[in-house]
C-alpha positions, 0 to 999 in steps of 0.5 A: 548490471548498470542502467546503461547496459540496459540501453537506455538513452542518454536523457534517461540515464541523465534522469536516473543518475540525479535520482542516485540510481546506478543499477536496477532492481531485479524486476527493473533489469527483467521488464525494461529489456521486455518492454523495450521490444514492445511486449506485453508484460504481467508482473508480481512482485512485492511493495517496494521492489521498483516496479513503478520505474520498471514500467514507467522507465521504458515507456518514457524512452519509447516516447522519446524515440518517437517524432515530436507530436505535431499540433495538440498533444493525445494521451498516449500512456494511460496509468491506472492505480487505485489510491490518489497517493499511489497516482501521485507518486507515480506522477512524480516519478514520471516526472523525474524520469523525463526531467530531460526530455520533452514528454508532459504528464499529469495526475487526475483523482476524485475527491477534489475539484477537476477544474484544475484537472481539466486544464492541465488535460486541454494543455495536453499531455503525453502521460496520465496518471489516474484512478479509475472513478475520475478516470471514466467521469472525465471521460463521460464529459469528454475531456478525455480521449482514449483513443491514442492510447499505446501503452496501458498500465494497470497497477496494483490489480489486486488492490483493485479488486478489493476496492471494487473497481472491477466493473469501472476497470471493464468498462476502460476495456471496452474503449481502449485500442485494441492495438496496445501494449498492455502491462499488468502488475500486482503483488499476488496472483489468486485465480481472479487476478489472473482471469483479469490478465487474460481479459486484458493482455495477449501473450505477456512475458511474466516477470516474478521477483518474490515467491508468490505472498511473501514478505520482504525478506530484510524486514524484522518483524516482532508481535507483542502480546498487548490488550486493548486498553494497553496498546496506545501505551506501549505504541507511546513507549515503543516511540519514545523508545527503540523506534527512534525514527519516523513510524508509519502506524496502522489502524483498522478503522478511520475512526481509530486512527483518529484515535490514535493521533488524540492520544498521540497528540496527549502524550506530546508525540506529534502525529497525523492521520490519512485515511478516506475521509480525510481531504486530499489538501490534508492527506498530503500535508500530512504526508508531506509533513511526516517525510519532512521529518515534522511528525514522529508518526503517521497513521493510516488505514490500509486503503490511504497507505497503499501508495506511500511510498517514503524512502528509508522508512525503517519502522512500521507499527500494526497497531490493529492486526489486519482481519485479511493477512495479505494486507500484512505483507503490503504493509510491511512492505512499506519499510525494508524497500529497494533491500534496505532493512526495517523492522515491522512491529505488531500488536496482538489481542486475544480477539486478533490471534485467529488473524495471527495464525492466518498471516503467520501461515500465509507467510510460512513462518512463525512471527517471534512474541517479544515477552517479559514487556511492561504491557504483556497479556498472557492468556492467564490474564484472560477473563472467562466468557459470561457464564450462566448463572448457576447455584450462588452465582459464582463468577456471574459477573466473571466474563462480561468485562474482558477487561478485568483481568485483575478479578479473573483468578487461577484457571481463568486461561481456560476461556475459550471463544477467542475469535468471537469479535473477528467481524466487528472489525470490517474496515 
């Protein structure tokens, strides 16, 4: 099947072609037809199936086949996404789809100035793209009017939860149109995904592309038994070495990606990191700079990278094993996109293999452990757990240190205790 046959109009098929699209993804052949006919629509399907152009393309044409607004433009698609560079990518997209047409729109986000926002807004615009905090504190200064809206997307429900944007996502309910078409999209379905849906859509069509939590099928993914004080060791040599290309590499903790830029930056590999302390203004000169091909490595936490959206990314690092394992599967899904192949490495301590087992039965498949490398741990090497002191205090000082493998002697395997930090480490 090619766009044409899905009966898109000519400036759209314009667009798409200068884009290099030919033909649409599953989740683009199945929406676009449903959405055409005016229906509501819930859709699952994994990170980098093409969901963004599956909605977005035939609101453009259904925008298109209207009469041209007479007077100031009204906000008639409204977009909601949790993430500042998820928002933008969908500007850009939306962008590239009406490169042919007469439809505006802009992007609005929290954590800069809204001067620059709010005059795009009294331009007027026919598309908005925008998070929910500065979505609803523009709409309390009454810079933005809800009331035309005829299409409203919710993207990427279930991140939205886990960012606590519920009561805000409540609130845009209430004042929303009732008459709209409505379009839900998320990459899981637990029951308080889809008690949302019914709060916001009538009798939707359901489009699954992939079974419900899985991975990308053409992703390669590897761990590597490693202990803490050697993971920067061996991300340095994985760089240098078998991932010979841009690496977008994840870390628990804002304070640890920084982390791992400085000792990036030590080793003369050139890095930047995204997370949410970060400025917008340095968020997307780092982005910009690690598409460009500038920086080998690009280091983010979960919430910064959920919109990155990098074509032909082919490596991925878990350099901290995510505590929650669906945020395994979105993060993988950064590479191997639109069926292209990548390949997903992660790292693995012994306090981070109760979170192995997790994502390994979530996925419904055993990750295959690359063995014999230079920076191996094996549970041999493990030091025993701190041990009273009893008769001549053998081994009293055996397990305070995690660390010193080298003293632990025959037997020391035996330890057990291995989930006993799974809560230090809280994003």
């Amino acid at each position: 099947m090619t766009f044409k046959e899905l009966g898109l109009v000519e400036p759209i098929l314009r667009a798409l072609q200068d884009q290099g699209y030919e033909r649409p993804t599953p989740i683009q052949a199945q929406a676009i037809p449903v959405l055409l006919e005016g229906k509501d629509l819930l859709g699952c399907a994994q990170t980098g199936t093409g969901k963004t152009a599956a909605f977005s393309i035939p609101i453009v044409q259904d925008l298109y086949n209207r009469a041209p607004p007479k007077g100031k433009r009204r906000i008639k698609t409204l977009v909601v996404t949790p993430t500042r560079e998820l928002a933008i990518q969908i500007g850009e997209n939306f962008t590239a789809y009406t490169k042919y047409t007469d439809i505006k729109n802009t992007v609005i986000f929290g954590g800069v100035k809204q001067t620059s926002q709010v005059y795009k807004l009294h331009q007027g615009v026919d598309v908005l793209v925008a998070t929910p905090g500065r979505l609803l504190d523009l709409i309390n200064q009454r810079y933005i009017s809800l009331d035309h809206i005829e299409h409203f997307v919710l993207d990427e429900a279930d991140q939205m939860l886990d960012m606590g944007f519920i009561h805000d996502i409540k609130k845009l309910l209430k004042i929303l149109p009732t008459k709209r078409q409505s379009l839900f999209f998320s990459a899981t379905m637990p029951s308080s995904i889809v008690k949302l849906s019914n709060e916001i859509l009538g009798n939707p069509a359901r489009v699954t592309i992939a079974p419900e939590k899985t991975t990308a099928e053409k992703v390669e993914q590897r761990i590597y038994h490693v202990n803490k004080k050697n993971k920067t060791k061996l991300l340095v040599d994985l760089l240098g070495g078998e991932l010979n290309g841009p690496t977008l590499v994840f870390s628990r903790t804002k304070h640890g990606a920084n982390k791992i830029v400085k000792d990036l930056d030590k080793a003369g590999i050139k890095s930047a990191a995204i997370h949410g302390n970060k400025s917008q203004a340095a968020r997307q000169r780092a982005l910009k700079q690690f598409k460009d091909g500038e920086l080998t490595a690009l280091i983010a936490t979960d919430i910064a990278a959920r919109g990155i959206d990098i074509d032909e990314l082919s490596y991925v690092v878990n350099y901290d094993l995510p505590n929650v394992p669906e945020s395994y599967v979105h993060r993988i899904g950064r590479t191997g996109r639109a069926g292209a192949s990548g390949l997903a490495v992660s790292f693995c301590m012994l306090e981070e293999r109760p979170f192995l087992k997790d994502i390994e039965k979530l996925i419904k498949t055993s990750i295959p452990v690359v063995e014999d490398h230079d920076f191996e741990f094996k549970m041999e090497d493990a030091a025993e757990p701190s041990l009273k002191k009893q008769g001549g205090g053998r081994g009293r000082s055996q397990g305070r240190n995690n660390n010193r493998s080298k003293s632990g002697g025959k037997g020391s395997s035996k330890s057990g205790g291995s989930g006993r930090n799974n809560s230090r480490n809280r994003r």
